[in-house]
N, C-alpha and C positions, 0 to 999 in steps of 0.2 A: 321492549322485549316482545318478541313474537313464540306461539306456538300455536304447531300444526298439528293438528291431529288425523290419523286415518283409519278409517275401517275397513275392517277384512274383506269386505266384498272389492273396495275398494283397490287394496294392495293385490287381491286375485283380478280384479279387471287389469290393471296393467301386465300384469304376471301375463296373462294369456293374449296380449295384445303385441308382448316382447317375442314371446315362443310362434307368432305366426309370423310377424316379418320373419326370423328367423329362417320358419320352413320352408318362406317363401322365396327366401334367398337362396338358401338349398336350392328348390327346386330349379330355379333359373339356373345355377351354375352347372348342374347335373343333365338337364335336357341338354341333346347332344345338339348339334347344330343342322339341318336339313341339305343335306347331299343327294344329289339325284340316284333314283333306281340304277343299283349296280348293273352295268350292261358290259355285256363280253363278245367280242366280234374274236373268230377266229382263237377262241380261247384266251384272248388276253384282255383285262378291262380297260374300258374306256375310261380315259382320265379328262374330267371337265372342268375341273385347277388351274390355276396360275397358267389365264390363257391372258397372255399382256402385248404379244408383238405380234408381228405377221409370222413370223417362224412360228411362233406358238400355234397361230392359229392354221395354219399349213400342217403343222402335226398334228394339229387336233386331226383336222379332215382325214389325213393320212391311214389315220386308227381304224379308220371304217374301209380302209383301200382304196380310197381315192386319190388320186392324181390332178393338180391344180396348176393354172399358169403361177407365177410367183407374185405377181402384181394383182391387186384386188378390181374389179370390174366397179364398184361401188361400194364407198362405206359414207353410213346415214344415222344421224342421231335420231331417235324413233324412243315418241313415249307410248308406252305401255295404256291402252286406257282404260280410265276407272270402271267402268262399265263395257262389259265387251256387249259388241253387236253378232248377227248368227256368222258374218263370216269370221271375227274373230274368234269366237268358240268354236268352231271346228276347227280352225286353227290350231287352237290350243290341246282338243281333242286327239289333233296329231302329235302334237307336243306329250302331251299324259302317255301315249300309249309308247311313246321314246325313254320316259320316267321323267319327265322332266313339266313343268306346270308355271305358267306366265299368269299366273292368279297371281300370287305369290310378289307380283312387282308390277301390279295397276298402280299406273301414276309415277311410275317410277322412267328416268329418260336412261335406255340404255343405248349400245351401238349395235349395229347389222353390218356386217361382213360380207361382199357378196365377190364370189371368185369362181370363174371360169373350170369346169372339170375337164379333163383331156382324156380320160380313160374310160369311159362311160358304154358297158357294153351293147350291143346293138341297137344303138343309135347312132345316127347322123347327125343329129341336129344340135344345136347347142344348147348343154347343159350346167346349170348354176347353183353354186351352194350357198346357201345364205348362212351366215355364223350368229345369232344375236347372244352379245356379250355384255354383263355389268358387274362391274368389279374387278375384273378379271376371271370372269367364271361366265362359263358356259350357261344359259340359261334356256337356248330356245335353238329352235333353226330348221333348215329343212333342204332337199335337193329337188329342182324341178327342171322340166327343159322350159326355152324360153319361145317356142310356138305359142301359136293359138289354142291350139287343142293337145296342148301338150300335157305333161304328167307331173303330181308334185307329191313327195314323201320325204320321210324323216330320212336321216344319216346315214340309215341302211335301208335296200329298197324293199324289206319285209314288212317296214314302217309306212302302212300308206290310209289316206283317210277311209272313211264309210262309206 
């Protein structure tokens, strides 16, 4: 025969050991999930969801008024890395200022999209949108021409580094 015995402080340490998991579950389910800064071109928002095809990602661009060959110029798997260097922080610094932050998936391998603009106003020269996508969500990207001394900014050309 066995017997256990407990004391009060005892049966309150687990008591308050049960009530924190608890909150702490709470809490996880409650925190909403990280959705990029709502951005509205032309009054209607940008949606950076369930981008999974080329269609998808052609209407992504579209959203911003862009106009794209239908075939992609390059798609690259591209890891994110753990530690950015200064050009990828300003990189990113373009990216923050789109609502969007590639901190968020150092380390992580996503895909870059990159497709031909055709409606790109005064310019001549050719112009590229890069899409980077993981999950099927939009996480990153930017438009630039493909000169030497060309020009490079986020989705909308408001979007431009420092």
């Amino acid at each position: 025969m066995f017997i256990y015995s407990f004391k009060a402080s005892t049966i309150r340490f687990f008591a308050i050991i049960a009530v924190s998991v608890a909150a702490i579950i709470t809490l996880v389910a409650l925190i909403p999930k990280y959705e990029p800064a709502s951005v509205y071109v032309n009054d209607e928002k940008i949606n950076y969801n369930k981008i999974s095809s080329n269609d998808d990602r052609i209407e992504f661009l579209s959203q911003f008024g862009w106009k794209v060959k239908p075939d992609t110029v390059d798609e690259a798997s591209v890891t994110i890395p753990g530690e950015f260097d200064a050009v990828y922080q300003s990189y990113n610094t373009l990216q923050e200022k789109q609502g969007l932050d590639l901190k968020k998936y150092r380390n992580k391998d996503v895909m870059r999209y990159t497709y031909e603009i055709t409606n790109y106003p005064d310019y001549n020269g050719r112009v590229l949108a890069n899409v980077i996508v993981y999950k099927n969500k939009v996480i990153g990207g930017d438009v630039c021409s493909a000169d030497v001394n060309g020009f490079l900014h986020g989705f909308t050309s408001e979007t431009k580094l420092p």
